[in-house]
HTML snippet that shows the backbone in 3Dmol.js (N, CA, C, O; Angstrom):
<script src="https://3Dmol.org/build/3Dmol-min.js"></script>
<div id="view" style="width:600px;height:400px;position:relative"></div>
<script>
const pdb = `
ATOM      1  N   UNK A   1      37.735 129.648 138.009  1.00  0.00           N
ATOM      2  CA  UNK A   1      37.114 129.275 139.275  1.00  0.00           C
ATOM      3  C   UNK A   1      38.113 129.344 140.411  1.00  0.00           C
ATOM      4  O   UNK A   1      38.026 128.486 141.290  1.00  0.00           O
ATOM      5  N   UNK A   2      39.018 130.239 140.483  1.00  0.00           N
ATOM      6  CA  UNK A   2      39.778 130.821 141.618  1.00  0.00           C
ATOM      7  C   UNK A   2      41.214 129.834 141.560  1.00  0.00           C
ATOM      8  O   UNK A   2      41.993 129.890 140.609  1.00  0.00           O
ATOM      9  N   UNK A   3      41.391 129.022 142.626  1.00  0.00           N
ATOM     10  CA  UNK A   3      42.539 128.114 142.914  1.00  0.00           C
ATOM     11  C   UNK A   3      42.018 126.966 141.901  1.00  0.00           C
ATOM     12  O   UNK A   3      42.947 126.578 141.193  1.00  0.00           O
ATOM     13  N   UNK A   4      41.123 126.490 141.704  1.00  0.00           N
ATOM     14  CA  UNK A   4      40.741 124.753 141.376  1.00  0.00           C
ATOM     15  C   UNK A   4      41.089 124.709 140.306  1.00  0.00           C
ATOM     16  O   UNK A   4      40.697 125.474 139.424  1.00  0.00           O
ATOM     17  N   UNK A   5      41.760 123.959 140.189  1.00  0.00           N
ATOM     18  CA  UNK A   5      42.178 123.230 139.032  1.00  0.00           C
ATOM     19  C   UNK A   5      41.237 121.943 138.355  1.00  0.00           C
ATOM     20  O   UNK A   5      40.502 121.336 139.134  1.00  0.00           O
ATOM     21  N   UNK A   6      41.259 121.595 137.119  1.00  0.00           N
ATOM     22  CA  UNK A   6      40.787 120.713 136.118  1.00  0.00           C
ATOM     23  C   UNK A   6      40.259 119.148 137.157  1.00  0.00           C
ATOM     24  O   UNK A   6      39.210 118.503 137.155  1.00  0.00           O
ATOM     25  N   UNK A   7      42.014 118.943 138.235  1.00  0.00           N
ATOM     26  CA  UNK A   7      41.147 117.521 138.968  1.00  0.00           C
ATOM     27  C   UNK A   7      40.745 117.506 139.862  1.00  0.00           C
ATOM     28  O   UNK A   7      40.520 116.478 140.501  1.00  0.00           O
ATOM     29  N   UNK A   8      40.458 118.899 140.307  1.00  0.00           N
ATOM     30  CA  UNK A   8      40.228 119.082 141.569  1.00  0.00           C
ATOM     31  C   UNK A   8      38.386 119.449 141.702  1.00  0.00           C
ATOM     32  O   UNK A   8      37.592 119.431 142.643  1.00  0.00           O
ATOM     33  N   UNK A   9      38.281 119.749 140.316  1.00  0.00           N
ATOM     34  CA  UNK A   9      36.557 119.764 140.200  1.00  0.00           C
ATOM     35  C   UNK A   9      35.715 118.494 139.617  1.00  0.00           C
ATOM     36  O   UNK A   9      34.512 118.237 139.667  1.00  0.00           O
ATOM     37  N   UNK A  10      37.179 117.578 138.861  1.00  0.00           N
ATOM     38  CA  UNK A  10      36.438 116.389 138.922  1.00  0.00           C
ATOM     39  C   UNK A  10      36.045 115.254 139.870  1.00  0.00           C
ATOM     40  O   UNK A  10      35.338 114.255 139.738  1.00  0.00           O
ATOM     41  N   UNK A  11      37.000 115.947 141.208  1.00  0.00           N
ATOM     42  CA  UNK A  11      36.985 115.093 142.369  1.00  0.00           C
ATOM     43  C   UNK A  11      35.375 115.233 143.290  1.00  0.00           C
ATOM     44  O   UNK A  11      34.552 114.494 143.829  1.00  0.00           O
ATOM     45  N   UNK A  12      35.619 116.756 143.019  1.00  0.00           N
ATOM     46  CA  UNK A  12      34.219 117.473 143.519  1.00  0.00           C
ATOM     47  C   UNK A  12      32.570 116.765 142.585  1.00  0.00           C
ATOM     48  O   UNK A  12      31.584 116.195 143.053  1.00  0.00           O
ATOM     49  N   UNK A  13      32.772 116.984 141.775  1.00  0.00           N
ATOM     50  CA  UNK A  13      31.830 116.502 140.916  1.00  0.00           C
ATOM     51  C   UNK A  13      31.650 115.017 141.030  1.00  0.00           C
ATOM     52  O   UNK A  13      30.519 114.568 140.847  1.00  0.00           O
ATOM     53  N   UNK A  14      32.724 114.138 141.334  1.00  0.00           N
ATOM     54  CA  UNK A  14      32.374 112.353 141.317  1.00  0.00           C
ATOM     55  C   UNK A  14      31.893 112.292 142.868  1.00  0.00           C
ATOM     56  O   UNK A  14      31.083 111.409 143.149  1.00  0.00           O
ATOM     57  N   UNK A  15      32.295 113.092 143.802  1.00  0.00           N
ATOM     58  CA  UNK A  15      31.728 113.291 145.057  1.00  0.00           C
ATOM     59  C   UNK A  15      30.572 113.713 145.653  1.00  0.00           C
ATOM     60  O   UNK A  15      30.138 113.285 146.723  1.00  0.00           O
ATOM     61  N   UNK A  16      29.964 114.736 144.810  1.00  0.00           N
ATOM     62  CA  UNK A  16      28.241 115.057 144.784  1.00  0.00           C
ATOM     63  C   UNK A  16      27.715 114.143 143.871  1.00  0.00           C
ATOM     64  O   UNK A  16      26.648 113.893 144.431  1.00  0.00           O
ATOM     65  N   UNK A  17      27.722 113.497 142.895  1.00  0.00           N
ATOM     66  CA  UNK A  17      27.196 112.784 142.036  1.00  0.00           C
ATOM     67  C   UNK A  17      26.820 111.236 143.043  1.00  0.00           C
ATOM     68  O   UNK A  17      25.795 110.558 142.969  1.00  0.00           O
ATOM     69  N   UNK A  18      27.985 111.017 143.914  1.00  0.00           N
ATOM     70  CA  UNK A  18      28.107 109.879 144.794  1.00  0.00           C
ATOM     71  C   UNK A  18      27.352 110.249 145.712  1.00  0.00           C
ATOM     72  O   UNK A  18      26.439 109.427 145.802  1.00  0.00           O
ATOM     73  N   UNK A  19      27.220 111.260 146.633  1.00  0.00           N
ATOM     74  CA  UNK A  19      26.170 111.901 147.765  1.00  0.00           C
ATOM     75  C   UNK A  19      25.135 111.867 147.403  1.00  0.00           C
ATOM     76  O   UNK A  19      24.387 111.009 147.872  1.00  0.00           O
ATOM     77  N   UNK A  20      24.574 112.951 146.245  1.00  0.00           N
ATOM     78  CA  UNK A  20      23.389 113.146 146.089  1.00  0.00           C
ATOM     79  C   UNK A  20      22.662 112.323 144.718  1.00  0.00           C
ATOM     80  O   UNK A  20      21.606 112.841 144.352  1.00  0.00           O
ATOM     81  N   UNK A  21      23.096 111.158 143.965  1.00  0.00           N
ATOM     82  CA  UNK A  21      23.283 110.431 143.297  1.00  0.00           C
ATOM     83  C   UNK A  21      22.287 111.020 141.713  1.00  0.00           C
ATOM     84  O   UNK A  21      21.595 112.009 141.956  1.00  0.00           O
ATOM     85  N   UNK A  22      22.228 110.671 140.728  1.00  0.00           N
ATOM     86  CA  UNK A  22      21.882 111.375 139.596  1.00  0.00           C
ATOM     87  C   UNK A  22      21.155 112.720 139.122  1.00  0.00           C
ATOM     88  O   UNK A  22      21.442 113.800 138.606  1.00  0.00           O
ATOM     89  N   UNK A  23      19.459 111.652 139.855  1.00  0.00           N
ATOM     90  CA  UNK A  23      18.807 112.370 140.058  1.00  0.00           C
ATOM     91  C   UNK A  23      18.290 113.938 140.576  1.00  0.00           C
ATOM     92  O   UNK A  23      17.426 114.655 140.073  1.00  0.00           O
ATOM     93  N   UNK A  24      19.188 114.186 141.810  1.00  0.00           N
ATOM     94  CA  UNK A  24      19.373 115.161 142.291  1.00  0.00           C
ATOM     95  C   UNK A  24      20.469 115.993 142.031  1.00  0.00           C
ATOM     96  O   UNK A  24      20.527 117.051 142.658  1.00  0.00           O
ATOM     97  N   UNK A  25      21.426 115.694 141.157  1.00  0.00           N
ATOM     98  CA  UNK A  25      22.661 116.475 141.251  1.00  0.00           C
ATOM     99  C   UNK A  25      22.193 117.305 140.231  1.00  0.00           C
ATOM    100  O   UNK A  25      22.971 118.257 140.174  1.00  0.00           O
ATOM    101  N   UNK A  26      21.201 117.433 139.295  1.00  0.00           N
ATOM    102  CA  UNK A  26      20.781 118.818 138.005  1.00  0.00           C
ATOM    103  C   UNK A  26      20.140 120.060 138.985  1.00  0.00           C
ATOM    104  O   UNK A  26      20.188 121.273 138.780  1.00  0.00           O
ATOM    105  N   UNK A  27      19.562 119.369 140.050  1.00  0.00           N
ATOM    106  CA  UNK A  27      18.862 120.502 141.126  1.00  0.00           C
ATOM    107  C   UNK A  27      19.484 120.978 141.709  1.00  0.00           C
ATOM    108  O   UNK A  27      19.113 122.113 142.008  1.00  0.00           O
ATOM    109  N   UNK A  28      20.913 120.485 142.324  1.00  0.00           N
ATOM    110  CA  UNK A  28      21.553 121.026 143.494  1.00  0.00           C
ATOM    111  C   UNK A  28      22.510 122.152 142.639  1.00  0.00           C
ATOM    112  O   UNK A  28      22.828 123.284 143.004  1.00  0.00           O
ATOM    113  N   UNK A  29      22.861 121.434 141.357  1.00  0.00           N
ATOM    114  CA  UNK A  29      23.654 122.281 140.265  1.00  0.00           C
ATOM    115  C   UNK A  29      23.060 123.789 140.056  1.00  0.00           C
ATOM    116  O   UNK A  29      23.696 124.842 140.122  1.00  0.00           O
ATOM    117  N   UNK A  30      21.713 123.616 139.795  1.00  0.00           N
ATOM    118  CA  UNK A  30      20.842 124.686 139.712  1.00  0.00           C
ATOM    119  C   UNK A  30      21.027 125.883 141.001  1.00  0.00           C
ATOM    120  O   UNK A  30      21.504 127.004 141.179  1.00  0.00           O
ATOM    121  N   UNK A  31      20.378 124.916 141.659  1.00  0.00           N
ATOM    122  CA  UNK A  31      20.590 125.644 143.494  1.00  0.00           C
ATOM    123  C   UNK A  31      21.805 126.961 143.797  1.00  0.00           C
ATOM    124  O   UNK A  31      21.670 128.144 144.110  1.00  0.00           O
ATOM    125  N   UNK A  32      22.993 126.107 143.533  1.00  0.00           N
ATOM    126  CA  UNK A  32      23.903 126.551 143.698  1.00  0.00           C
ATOM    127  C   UNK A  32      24.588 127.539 142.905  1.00  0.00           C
ATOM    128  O   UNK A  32      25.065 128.583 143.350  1.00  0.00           O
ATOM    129  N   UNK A  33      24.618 127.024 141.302  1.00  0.00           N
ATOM    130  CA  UNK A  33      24.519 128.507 140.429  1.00  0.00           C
ATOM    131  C   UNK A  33      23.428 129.578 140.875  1.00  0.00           C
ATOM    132  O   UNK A  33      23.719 130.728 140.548  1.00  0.00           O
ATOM    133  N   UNK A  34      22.423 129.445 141.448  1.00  0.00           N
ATOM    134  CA  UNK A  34      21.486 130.576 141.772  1.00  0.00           C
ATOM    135  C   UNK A  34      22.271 131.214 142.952  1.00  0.00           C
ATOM    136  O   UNK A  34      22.451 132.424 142.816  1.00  0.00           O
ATOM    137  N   UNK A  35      22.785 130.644 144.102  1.00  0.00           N
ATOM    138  CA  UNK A  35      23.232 130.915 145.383  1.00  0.00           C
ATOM    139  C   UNK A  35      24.647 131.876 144.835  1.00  0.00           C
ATOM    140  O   UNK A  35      24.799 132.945 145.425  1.00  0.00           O
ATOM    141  N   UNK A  36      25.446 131.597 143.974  1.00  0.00           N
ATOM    142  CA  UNK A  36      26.729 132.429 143.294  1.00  0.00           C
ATOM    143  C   UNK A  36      26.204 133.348 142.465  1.00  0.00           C
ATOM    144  O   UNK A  36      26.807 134.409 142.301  1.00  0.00           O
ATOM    145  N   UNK A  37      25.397 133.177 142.027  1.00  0.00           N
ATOM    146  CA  UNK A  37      24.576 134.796 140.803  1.00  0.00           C
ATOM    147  C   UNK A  37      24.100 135.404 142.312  1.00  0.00           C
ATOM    148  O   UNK A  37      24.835 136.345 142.612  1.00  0.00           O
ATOM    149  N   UNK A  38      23.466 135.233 142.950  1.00  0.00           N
ATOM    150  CA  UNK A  38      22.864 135.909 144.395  1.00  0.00           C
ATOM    151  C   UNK A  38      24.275 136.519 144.996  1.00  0.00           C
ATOM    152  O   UNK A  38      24.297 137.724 145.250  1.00  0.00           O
ATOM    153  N   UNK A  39      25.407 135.751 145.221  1.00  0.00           N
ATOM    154  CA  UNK A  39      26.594 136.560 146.174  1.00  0.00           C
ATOM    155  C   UNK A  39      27.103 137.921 145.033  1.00  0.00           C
ATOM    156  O   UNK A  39      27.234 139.105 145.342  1.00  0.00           O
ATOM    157  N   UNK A  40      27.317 137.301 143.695  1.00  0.00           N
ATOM    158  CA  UNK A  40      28.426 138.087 142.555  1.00  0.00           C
ATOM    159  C   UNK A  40      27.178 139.786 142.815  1.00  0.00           C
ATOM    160  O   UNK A  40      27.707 140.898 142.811  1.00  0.00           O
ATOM    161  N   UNK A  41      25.835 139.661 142.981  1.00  0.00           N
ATOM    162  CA  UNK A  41      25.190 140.514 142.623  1.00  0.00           C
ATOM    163  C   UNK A  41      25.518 141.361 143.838  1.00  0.00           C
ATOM    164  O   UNK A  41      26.255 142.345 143.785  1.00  0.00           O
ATOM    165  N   UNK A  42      24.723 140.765 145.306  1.00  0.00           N
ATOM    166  CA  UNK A  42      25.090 141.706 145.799  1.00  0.00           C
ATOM    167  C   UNK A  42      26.374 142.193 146.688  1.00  0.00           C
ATOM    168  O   UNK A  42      26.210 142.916 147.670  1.00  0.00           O
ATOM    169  N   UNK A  43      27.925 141.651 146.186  1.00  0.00           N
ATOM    170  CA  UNK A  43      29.224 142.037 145.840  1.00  0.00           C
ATOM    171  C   UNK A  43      29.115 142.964 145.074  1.00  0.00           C
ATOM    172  O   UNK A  43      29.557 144.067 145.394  1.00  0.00           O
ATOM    173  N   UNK A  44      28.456 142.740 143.785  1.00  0.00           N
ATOM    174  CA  UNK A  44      28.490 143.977 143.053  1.00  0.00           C
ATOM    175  C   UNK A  44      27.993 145.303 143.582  1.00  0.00           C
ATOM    176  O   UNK A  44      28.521 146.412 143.514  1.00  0.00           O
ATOM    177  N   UNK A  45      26.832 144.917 144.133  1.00  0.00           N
ATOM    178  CA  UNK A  45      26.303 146.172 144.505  1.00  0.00           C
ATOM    179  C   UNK A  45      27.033 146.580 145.999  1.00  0.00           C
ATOM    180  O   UNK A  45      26.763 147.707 146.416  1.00  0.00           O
ATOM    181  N   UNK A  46      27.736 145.922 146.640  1.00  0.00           N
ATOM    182  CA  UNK A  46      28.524 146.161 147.960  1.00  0.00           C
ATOM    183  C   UNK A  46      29.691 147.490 147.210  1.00  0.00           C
ATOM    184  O   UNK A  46      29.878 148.677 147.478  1.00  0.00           O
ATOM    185  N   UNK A  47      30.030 146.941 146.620  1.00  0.00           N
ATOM    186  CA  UNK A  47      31.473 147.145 145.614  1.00  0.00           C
ATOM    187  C   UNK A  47      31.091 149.260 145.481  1.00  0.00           C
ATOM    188  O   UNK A  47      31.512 150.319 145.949  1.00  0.00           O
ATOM    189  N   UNK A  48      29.952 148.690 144.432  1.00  0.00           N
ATOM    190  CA  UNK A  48      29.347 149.804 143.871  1.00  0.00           C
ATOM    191  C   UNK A  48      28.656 151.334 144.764  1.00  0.00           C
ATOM    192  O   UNK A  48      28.334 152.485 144.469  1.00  0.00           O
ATOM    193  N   UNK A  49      28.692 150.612 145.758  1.00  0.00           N
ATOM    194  CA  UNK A  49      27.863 151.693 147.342  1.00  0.00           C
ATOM    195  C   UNK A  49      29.656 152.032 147.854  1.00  0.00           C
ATOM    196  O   UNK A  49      30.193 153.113 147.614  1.00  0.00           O
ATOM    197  N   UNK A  50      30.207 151.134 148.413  1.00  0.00           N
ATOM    198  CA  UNK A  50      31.527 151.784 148.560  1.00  0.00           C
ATOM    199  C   UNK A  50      32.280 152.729 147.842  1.00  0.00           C
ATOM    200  O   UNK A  50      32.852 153.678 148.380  1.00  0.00           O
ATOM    201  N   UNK A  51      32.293 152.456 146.477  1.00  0.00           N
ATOM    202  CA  UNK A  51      33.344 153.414 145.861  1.00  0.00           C
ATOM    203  C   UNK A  51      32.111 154.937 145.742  1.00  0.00           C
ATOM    204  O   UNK A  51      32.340 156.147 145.747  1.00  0.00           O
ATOM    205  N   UNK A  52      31.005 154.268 145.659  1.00  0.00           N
ATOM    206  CA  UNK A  52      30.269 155.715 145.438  1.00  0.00           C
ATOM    207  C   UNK A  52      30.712 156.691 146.923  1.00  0.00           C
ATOM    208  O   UNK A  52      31.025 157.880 146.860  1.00  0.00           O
ATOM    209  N   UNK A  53      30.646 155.821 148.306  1.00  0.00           N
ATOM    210  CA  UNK A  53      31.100 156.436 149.103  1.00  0.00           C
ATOM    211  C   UNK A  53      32.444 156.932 149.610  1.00  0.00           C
ATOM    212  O   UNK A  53      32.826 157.524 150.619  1.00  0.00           O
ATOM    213  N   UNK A  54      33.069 156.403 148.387  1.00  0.00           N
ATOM    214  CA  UNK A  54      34.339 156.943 148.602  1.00  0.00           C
ATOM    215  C   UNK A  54      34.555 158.172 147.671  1.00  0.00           C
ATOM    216  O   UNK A  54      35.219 159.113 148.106  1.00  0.00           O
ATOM    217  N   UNK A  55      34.131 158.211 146.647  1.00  0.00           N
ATOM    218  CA  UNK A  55      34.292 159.490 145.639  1.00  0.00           C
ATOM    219  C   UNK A  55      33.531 160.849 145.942  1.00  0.00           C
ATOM    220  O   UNK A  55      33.808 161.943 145.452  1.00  0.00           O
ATOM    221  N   UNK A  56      32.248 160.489 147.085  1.00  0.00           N
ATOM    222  CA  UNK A  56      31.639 161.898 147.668  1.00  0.00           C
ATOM    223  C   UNK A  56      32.205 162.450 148.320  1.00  0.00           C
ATOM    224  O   UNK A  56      31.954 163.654 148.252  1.00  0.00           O
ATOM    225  N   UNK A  57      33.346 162.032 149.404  1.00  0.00           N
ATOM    226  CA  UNK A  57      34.424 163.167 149.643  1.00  0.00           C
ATOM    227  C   UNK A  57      34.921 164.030 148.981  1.00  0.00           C
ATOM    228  O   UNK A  57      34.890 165.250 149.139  1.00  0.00           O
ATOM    229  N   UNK A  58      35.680 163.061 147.761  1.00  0.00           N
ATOM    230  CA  UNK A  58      36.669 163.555 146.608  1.00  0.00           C
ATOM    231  C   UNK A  58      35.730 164.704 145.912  1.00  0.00           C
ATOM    232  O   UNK A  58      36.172 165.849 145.822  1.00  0.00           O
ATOM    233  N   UNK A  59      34.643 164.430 145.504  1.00  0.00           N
ATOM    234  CA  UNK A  59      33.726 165.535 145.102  1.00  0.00           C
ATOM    235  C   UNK A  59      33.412 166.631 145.262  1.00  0.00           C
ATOM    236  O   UNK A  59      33.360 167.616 144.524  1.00  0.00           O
ATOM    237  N   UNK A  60      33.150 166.412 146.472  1.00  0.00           N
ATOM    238  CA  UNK A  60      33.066 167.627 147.537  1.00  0.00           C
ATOM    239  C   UNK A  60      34.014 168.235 148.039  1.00  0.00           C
ATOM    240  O   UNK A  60      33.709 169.192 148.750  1.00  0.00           O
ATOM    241  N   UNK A  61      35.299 167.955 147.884  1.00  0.00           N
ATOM    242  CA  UNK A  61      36.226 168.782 147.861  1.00  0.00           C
ATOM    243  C   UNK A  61      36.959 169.096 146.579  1.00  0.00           C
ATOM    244  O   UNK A  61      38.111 169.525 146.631  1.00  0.00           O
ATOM    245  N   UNK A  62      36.353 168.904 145.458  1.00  0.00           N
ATOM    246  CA  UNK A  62      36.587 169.497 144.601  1.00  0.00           C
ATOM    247  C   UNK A  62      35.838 170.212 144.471  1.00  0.00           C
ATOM    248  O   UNK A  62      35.881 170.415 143.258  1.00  0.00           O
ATOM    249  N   UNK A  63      35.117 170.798 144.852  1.00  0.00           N
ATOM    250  CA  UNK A  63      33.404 171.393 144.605  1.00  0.00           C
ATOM    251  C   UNK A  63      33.999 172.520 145.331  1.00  0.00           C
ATOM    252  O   UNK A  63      34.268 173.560 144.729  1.00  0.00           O
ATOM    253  N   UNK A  64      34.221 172.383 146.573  1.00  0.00           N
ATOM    254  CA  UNK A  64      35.295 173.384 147.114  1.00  0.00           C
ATOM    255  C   UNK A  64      36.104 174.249 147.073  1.00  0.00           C
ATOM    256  O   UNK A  64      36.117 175.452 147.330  1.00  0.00           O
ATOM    257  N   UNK A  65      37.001 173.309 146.618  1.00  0.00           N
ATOM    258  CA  UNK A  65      38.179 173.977 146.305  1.00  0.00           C
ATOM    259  C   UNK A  65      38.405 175.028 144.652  1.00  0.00           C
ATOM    260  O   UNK A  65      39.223 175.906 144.377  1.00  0.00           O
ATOM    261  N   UNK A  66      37.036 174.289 143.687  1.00  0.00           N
ATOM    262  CA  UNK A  66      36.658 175.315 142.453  1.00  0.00           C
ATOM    263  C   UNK A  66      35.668 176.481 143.496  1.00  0.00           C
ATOM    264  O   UNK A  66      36.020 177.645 143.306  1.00  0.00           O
ATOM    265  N   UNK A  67      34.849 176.367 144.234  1.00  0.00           N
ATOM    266  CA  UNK A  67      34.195 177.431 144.839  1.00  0.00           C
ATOM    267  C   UNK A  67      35.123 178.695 145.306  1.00  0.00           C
ATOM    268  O   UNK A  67      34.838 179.867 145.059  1.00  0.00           O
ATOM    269  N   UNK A  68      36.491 178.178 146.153  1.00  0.00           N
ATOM    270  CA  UNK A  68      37.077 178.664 146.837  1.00  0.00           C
ATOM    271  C   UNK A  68      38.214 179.448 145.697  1.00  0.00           C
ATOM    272  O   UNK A  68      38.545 180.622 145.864  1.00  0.00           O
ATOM    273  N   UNK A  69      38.696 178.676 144.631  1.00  0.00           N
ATOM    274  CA  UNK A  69      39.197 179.690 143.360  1.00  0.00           C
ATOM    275  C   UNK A  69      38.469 180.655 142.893  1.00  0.00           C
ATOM    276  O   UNK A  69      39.015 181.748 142.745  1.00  0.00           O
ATOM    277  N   UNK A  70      36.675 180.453 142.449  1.00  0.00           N
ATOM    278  CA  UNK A  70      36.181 181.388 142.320  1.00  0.00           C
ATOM    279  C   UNK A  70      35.946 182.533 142.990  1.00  0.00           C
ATOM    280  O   UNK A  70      35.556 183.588 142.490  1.00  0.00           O
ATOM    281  N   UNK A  71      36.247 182.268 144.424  1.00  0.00           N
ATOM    282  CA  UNK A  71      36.259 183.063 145.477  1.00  0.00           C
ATOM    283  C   UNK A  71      37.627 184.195 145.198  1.00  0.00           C
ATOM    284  O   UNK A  71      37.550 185.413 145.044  1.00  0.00           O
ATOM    285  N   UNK A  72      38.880 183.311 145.196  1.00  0.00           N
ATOM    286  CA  UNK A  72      39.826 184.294 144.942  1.00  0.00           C
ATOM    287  C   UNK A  72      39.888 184.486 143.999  1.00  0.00           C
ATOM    288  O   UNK A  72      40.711 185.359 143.722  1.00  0.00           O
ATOM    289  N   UNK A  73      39.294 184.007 143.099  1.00  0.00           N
ATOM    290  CA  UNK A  73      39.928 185.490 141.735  1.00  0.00           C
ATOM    291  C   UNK A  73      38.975 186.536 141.808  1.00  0.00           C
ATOM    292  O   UNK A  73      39.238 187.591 141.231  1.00  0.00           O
ATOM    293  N   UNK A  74      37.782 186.395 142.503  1.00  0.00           N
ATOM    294  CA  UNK A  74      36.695 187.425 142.827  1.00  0.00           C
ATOM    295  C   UNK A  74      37.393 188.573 143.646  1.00  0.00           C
ATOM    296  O   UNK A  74      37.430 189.780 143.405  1.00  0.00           O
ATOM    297  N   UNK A  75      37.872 187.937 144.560  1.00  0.00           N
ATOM    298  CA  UNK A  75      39.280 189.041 145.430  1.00  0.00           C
ATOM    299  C   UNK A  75      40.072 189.448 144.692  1.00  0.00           C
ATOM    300  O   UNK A  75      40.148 190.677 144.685  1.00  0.00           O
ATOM    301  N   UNK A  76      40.782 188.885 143.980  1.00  0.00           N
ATOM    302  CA  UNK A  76      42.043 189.335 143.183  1.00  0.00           C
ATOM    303  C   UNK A  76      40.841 190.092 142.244  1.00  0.00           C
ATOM    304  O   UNK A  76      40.322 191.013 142.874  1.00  0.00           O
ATOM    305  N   UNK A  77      40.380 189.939 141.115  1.00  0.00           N
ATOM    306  CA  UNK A  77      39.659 191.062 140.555  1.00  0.00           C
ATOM    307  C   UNK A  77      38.971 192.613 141.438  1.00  0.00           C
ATOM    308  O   UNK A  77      38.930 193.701 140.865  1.00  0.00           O
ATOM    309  N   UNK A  78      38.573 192.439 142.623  1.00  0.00           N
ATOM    310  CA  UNK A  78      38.516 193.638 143.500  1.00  0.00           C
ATOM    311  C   UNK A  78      39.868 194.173 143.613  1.00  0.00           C
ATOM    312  O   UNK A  78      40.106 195.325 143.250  1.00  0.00           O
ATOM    313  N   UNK A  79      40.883 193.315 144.155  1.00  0.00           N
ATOM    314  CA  UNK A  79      41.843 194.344 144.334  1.00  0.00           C
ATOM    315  C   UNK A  79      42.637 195.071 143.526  1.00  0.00           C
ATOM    316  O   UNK A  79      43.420 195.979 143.804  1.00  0.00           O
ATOM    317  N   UNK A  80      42.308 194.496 142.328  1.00  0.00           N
ATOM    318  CA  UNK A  80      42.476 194.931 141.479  1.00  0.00           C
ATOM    319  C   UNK A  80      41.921 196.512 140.869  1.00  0.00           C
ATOM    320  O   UNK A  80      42.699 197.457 140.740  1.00  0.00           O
ATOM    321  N   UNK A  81      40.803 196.570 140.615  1.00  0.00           N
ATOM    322  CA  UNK A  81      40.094 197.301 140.286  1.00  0.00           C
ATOM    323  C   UNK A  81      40.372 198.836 141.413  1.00  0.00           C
ATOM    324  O   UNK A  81      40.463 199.975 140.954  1.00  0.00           O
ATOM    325  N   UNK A  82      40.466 198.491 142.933  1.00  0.00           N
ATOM    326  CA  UNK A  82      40.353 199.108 143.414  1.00  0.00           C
ATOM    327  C   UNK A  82      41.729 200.412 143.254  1.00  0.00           C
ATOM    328  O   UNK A  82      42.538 199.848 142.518  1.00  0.00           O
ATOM    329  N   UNK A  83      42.302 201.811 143.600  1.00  0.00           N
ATOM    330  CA  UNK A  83      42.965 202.325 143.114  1.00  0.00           C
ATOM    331  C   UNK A  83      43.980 202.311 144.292  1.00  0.00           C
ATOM    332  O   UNK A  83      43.627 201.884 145.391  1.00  0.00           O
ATOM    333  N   UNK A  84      45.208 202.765 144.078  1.00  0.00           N
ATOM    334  CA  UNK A  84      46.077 202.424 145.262  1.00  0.00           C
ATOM    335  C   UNK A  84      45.845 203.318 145.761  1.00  0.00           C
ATOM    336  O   UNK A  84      45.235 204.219 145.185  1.00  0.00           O
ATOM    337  N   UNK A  85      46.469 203.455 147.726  1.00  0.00           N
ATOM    338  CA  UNK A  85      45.890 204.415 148.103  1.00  0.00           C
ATOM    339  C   UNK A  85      47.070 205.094 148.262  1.00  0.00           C
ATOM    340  O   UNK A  85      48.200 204.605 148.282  1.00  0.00           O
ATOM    341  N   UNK A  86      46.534 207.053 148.452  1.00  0.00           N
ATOM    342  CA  UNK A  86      47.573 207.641 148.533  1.00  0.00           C
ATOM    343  C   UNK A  86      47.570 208.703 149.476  1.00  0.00           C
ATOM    344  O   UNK A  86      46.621 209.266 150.023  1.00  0.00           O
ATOM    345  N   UNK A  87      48.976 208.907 149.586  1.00  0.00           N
ATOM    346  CA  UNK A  87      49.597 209.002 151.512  1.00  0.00           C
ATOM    347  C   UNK A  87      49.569 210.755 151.038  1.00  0.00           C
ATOM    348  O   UNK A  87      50.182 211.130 150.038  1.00  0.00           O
ATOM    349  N   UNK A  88      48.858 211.613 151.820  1.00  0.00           N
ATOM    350  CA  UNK A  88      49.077 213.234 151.401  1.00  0.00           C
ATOM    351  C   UNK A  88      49.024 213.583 153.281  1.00  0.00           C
ATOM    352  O   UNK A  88      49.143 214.734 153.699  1.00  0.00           O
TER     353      UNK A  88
END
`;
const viewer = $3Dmol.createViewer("view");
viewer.addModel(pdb, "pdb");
viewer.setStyle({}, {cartoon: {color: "spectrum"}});
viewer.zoomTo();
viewer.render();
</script>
């Protein structure tokens, strides 16, 4: 749970138990695990849209740069083929 330590959540816990006194502290418990599954998710999905938008560059210039090899060895195989020319 990040920084907190062991007495530092029992301080927290004798402190909502004292606020919101028995009864209510299984609901607010609830509440609040729902409110942290709600952030972790869409973090996750924040997380998950970024790196996707970071790797469609990278993609696309690899996409490229294999296009652009196929390109030159397509050249280099023409010039190949072709015969040298000669000076009369």
């Amino acid at each position: 749970m990040g920084n907190l330590g062991w007495a530092e959540i029992a301080v927290i816990l004798v402190v909502a138990l004292v606020v919101l006194g028995p009864e209510k502290l299984p609901g607010a418990a609830r509440q609040i695990g729902n409110v942290v599954r709600q952030l972790r998710r869409i973090s996750t999905g924040f997380q998950q849209e970024l790196q996707n938008a970071l790797d469609e560059p990278i993609e696309a210039e690899a996409r490229r740069r294999g296009q652009l090899a196929v390109e030159e060895s397509k050249k280099g195989s023409e010039l190949v083929d072709e015969p040298p020319p000669t000076s009369q």
